[in-house]
C-alpha positions as CSV (number, residue, x, y, z in Angstrom):
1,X,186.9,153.2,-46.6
2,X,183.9,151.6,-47.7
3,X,185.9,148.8,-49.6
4,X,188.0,148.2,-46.0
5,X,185.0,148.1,-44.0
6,X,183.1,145.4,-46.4
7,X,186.1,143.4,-45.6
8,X,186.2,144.2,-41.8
9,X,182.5,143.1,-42.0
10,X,183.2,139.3,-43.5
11,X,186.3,139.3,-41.7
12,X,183.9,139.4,-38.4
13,X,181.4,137.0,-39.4
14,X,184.3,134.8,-39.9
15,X,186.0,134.9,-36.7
16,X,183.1,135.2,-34.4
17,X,180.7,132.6,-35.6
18,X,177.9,135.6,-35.1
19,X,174.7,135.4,-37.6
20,X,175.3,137.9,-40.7
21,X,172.3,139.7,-39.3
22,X,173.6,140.0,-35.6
23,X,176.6,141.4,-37.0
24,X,174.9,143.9,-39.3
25,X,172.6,145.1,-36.7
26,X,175.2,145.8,-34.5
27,X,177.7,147.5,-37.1
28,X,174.5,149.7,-38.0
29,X,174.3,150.2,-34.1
30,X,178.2,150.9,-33.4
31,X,178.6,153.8,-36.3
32,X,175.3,155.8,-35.2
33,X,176.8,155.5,-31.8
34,X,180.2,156.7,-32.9
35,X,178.6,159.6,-34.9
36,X,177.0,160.5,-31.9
37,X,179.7,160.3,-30.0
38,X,182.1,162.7,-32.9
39,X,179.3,165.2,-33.7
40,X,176.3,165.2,-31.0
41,X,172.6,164.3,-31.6
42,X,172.1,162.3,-33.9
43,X,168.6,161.5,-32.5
44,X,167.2,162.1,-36.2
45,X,169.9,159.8,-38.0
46,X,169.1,155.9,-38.9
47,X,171.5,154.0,-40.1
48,X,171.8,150.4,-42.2
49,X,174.2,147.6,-43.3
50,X,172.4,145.6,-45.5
51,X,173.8,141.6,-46.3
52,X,176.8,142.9,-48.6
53,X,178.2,145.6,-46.1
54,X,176.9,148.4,-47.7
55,X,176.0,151.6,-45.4
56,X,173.2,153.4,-45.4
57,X,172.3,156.5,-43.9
58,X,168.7,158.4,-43.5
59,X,168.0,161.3,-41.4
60,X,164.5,162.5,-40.5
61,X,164.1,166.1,-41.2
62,X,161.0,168.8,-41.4
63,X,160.2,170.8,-44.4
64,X,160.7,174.3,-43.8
65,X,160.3,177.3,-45.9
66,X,163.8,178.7,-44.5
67,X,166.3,176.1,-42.9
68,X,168.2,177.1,-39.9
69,X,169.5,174.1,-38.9
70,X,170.8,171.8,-41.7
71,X,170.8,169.1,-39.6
72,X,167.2,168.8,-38.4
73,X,165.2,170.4,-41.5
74,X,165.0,171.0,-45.0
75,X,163.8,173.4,-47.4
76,X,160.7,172.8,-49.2
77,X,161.7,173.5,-52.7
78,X,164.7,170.6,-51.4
79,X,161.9,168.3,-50.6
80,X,159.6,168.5,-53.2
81,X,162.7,167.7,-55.5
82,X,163.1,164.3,-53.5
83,X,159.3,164.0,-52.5
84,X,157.6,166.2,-55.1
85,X,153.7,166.4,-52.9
86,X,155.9,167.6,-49.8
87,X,154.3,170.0,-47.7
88,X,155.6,172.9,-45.1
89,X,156.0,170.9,-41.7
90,X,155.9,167.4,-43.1
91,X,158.8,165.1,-42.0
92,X,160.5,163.2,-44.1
93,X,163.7,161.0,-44.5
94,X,166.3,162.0,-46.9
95,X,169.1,159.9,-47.9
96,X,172.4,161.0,-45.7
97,X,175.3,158.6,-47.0
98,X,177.9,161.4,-46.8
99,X,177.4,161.1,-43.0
100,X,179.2,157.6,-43.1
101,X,182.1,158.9,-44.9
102,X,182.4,162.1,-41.7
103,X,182.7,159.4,-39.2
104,X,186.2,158.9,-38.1
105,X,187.7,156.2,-39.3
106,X,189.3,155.4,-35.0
107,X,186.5,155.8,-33.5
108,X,184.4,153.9,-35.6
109,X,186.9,151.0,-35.3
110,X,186.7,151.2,-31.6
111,X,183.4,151.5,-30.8
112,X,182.4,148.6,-33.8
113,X,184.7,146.3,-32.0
114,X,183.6,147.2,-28.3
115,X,179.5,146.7,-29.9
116,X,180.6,143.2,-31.4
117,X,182.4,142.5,-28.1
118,X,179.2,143.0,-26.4
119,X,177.3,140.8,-28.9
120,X,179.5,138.1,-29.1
121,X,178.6,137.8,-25.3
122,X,175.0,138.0,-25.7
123,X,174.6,135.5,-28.7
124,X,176.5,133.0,-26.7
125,X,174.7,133.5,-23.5
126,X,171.6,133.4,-25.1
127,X,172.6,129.9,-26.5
128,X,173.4,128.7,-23.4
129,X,170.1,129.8,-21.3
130,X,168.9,126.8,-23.4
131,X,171.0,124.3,-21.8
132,X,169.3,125.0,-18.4
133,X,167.2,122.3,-17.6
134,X,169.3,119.9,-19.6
135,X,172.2,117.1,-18.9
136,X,175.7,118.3,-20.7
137,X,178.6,115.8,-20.6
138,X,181.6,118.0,-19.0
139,X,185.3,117.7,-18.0
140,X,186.5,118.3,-14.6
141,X,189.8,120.4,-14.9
142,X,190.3,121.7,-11.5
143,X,189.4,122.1,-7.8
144,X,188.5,125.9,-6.5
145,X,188.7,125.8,-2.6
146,X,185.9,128.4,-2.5
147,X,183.6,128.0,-4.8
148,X,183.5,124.0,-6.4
149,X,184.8,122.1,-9.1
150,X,185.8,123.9,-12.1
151,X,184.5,121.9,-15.7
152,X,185.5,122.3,-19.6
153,X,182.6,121.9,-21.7
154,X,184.5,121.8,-24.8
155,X,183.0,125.3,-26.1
156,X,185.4,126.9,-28.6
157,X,185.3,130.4,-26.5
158,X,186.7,128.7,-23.5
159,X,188.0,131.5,-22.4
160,X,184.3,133.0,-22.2
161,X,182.5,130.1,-20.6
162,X,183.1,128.8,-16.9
163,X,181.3,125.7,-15.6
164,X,181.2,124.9,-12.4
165,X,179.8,122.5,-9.9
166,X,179.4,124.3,-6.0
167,X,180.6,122.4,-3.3
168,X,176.7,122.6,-2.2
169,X,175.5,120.8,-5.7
170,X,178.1,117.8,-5.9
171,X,177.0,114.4,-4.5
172,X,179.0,113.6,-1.2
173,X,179.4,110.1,-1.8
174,X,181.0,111.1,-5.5
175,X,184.7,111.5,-5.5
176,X,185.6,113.9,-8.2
177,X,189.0,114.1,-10.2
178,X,191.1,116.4,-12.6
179,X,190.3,114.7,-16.1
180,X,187.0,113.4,-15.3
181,X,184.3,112.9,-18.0
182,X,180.9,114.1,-15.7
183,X,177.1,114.3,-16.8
184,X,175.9,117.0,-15.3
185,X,172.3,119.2,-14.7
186,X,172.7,122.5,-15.7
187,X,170.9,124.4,-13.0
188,X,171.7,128.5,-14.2
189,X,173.5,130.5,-16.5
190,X,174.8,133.4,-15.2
191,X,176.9,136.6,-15.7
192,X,180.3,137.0,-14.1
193,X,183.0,139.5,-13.5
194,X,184.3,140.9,-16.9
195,X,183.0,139.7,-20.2
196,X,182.5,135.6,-18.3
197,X,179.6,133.4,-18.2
198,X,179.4,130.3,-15.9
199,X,177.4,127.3,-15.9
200,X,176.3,126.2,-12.9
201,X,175.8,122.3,-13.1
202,X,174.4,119.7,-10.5
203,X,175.2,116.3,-9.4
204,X,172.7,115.9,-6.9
205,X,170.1,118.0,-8.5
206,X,166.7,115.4,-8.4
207,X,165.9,116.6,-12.4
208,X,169.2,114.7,-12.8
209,X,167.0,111.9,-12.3
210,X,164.3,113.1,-14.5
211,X,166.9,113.6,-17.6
212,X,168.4,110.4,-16.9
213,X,165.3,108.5,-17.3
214,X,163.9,110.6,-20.4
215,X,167.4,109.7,-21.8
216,X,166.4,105.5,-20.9
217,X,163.1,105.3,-21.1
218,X,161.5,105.9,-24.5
219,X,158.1,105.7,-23.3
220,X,158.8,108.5,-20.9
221,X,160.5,110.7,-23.6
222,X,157.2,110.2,-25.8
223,X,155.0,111.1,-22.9
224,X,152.9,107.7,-22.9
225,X,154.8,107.2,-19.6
226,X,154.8,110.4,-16.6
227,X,156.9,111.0,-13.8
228,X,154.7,112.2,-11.4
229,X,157.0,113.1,-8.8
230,X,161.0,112.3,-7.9
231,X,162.4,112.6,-4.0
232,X,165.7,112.4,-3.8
233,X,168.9,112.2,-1.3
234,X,171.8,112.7,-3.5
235,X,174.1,109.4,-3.9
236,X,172.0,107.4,-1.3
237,X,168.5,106.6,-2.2
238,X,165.5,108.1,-4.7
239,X,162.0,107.8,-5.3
240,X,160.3,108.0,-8.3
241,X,156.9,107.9,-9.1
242,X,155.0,107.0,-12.2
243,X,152.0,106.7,-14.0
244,X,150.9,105.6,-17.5
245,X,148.9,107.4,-20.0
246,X,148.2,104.3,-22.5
247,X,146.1,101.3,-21.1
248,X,147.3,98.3,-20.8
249,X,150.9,99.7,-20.1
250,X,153.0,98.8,-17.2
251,X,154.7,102.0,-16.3
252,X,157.1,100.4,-13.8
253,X,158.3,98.0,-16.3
254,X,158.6,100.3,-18.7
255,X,161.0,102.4,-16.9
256,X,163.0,98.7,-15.4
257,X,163.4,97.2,-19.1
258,X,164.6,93.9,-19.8
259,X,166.6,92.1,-17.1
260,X,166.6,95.6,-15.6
261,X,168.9,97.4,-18.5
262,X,167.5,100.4,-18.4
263,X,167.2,101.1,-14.7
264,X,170.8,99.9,-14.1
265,X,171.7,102.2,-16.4
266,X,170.7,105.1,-14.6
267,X,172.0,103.4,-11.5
268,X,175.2,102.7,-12.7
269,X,175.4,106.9,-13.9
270,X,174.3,107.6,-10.4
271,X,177.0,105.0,-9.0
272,X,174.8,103.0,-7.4
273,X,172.3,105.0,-6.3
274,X,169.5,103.1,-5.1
275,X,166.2,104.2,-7.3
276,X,162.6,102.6,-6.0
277,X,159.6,103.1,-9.1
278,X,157.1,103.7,-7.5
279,X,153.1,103.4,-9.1
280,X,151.6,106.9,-8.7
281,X,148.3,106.9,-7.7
282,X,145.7,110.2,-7.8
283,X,144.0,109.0,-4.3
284,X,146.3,110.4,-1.6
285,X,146.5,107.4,0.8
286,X,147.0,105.0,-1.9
287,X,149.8,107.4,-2.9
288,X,151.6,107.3,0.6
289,X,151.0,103.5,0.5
290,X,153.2,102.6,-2.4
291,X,155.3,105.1,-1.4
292,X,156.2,103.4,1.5
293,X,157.9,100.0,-0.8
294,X,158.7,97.7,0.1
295,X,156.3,97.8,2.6
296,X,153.1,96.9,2.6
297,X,150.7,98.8,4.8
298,X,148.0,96.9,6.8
299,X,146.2,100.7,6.5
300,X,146.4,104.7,5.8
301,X,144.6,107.0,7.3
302,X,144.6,110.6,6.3
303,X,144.3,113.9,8.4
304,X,143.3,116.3,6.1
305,X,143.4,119.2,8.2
306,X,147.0,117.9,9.3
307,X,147.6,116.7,6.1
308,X,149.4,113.9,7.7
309,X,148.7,110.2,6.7
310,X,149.3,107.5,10.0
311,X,150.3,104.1,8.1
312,X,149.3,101.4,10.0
313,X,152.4,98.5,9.1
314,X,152.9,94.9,10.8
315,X,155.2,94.7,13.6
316,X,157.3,92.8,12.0
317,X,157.9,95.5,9.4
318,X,157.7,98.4,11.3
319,X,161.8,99.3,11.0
320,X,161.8,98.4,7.4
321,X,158.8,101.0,6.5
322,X,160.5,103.5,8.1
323,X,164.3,102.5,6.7
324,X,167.7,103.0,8.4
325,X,167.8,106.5,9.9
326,X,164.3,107.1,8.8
327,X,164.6,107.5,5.1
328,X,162.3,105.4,3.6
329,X,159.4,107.5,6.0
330,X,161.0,110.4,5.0
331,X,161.5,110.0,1.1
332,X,157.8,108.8,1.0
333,X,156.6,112.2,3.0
334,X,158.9,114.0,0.0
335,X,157.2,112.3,-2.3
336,X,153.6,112.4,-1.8
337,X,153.9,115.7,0.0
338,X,152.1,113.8,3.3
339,X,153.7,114.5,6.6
340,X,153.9,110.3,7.3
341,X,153.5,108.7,10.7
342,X,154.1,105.4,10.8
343,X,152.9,103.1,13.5
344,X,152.3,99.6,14.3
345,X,148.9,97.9,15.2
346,X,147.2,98.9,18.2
347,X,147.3,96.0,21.0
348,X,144.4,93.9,20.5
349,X,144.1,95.4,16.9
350,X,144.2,92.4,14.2
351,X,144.3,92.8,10.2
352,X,144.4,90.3,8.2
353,X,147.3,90.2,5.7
354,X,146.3,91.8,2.8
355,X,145.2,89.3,-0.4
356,X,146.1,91.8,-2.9
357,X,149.6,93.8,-3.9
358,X,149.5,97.0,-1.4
359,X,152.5,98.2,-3.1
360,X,153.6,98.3,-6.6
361,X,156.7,99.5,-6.8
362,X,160.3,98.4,-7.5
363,X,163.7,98.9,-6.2
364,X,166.5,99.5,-8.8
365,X,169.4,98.1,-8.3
366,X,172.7,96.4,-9.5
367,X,172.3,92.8,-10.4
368,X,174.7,92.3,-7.5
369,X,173.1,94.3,-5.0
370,X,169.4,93.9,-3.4
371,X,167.8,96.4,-1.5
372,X,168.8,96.7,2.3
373,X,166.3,99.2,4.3
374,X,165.3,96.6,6.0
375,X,168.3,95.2,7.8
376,X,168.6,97.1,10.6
377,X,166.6,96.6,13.9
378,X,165.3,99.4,15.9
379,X,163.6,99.5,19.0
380,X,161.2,102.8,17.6
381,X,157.8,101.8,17.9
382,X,156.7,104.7,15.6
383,X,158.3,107.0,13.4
384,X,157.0,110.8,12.1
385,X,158.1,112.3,8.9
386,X,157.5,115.6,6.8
């Protein structure tokens, strides 16, 4: 048997891609659990597979000077011939190999391959716990009317793994397809019916964001360059702000690049999402200032105990601070975490136009494309955002 189960043993490692030491572990695991299951107890038996397959058996047993239960103790003229300073009522572990040979052969067989079953799953969820938090490249291969769109990520268990994307994570300006190639945010791993796992990926996740510009931006990958903060609305418009940690570096160039290739990169991943960099700033209401680009404030004001900020904005700009349908206001308030109320001048109130940049900040963009906020008229002569 022993020969057999050496080869069972390699045959395993072999098919299931499992570390030697996984599978030993949970060999050594299975037979104790089908001894148990053929004889009882057990409590007192450990068993072994060492790297070539071989078992071995030990069972813990207590020096007695008359034995009563063979199982659980051991005579003392027995265990001074194995351990010759053995005393009465010492424990000790005496080699047991014959045990391995009493297991049935069936059983054993069943309940090794129901343990490696059970591994098999762990090792490859535990594998892919590290993908959360990460961007995976994925293939769209169908359309589930309750739950999303079903992805292949071209795992060799397929028939273990499930990605999906929920209805509630895809982008609704995206149109998907059977076939597509998709990067995706892994959001969870998680345990399904049976022996499944399933990804659960993102589109509109804002971390998207955050991959895609580690993935561009060296400067951010190295850490010389932070994002500070990312709010986004998913296949429309995001905000992203930024700081640098060298002097002398421009941290919104950095992340644009040359002619703007590595911005419209991301852009073009995000189809056309329009991304504004904006300069992060630790004082609050120079903060909600830039966050407010292309605008440029004539002044902030903060209410602490509100926590709101009121930006003062010329007339003239006062639809374009607070965007069509209120999204620039409101992506700035995500952003800085300021409830923003934006308001023009008061009558009689002059400013002069500021000498200096207000803002720094810039709007991502296709070379095709400029930025648009600021086309629409509206008659609002304020507008409030959280």
């Amino acid at each position: 048997m022993r020969s057999e189960f050496q080869a069972a043993i390699a045959q395993l490692i072999a098919e299931k891609g499992l570390p030697r030491e996984v599978v030993m572990e949970t060999v050594a695991n299975a037979l104790l659990s089908a001894y148990r299951k053929s004889f009882g107890g057990g409590d007192n038996v450990r068993i072994e597979v060492d790297k070539n397959g071989e078992v071995h058996v030990w069972t813990t047993k207590r020096v007695v000077a008359q034995v009563k239960d063979p199982n659980e103790e051991i005579s003392l003229a027995e265990a001074q011939r194995l351990m010759p300073k053995a005393a009465l009522g010492q424990t000790i572990e005496v080699d047991s190999s014959h045990i391995f040979e009493r297991i049935p052969t069936q059983t054993a067989k069943q309940v090794i391959l129901q343990r490696i079953r059970e591994a098999e799953h762990e090792h490859l969820y535990e594998q892919l716990k590290e993908w959360v938090g990460e961007i995976r490249l994925g293939t769209i291969t169908r359309r589930d009317p309750a739950r999303g769109w079903l992805l292949d990520f071209d795992l060799e268990r397929v028939d273990k793994v499930e990605g999906l994307i929920p209805f509630s994570e895809e982008v609704p300006s995206e149109h998907y397809r059977v076939g597509q190639r998709l990067r995706v945010y892994i959001v969870d791993v998680r345990r399904v019916q049976g022996r499944l796992l399933q990804i659960v990926a993102s589109r509109s996740h804002r971390d998207l964001v955050r991959r895609l510009f580690e993935a561009e931006v060296p400067e951010i990958y190295e850490g010389t360059v932070e994002i500070k903060a990312i709010a986004r609305e998913p296949g429309s418009r995001t905000k992203v702000a930024v700081v640098a940690h060298q002097e002398g570096l421009d941290p919104i160039g950095s992340c644009v690049g040359v002619r703007g290739s590595r911005i419209n990169n991301i852009v073009r991943e995000l189809n056309d999402e329009k991304i504004d960099i904006i300069l992060w700033s630790p004082d609050p209401a120079t903060f909600v200032a830039n966050a407010l680009s292309p605008v440029k404030p004539l002044r902030v004001e903060l209410r602490e105990a509100e926590r709101t900020a009121q930006v003062v904005v010329a007339e003239k700009q006062l639809s374009l601070a607070i965007g069509k349908d209120g999204q620039n206001a409101r992506l700035a308030a995500k952003l800085t975490g300021w409830r923003v109320d934006v308001v023009k001048p008061a009558e009689g109130e002059v400013y002069e136009e500021p000498v200096e940049e207000a803002i720094s900040s810039v709007s991502a963009r296709r070379e095709r494309g400029r930025h648009d906020g600021g086309r629409r008229s509206t008659s609002s002569r304020s507008g409030k955002y959280r």
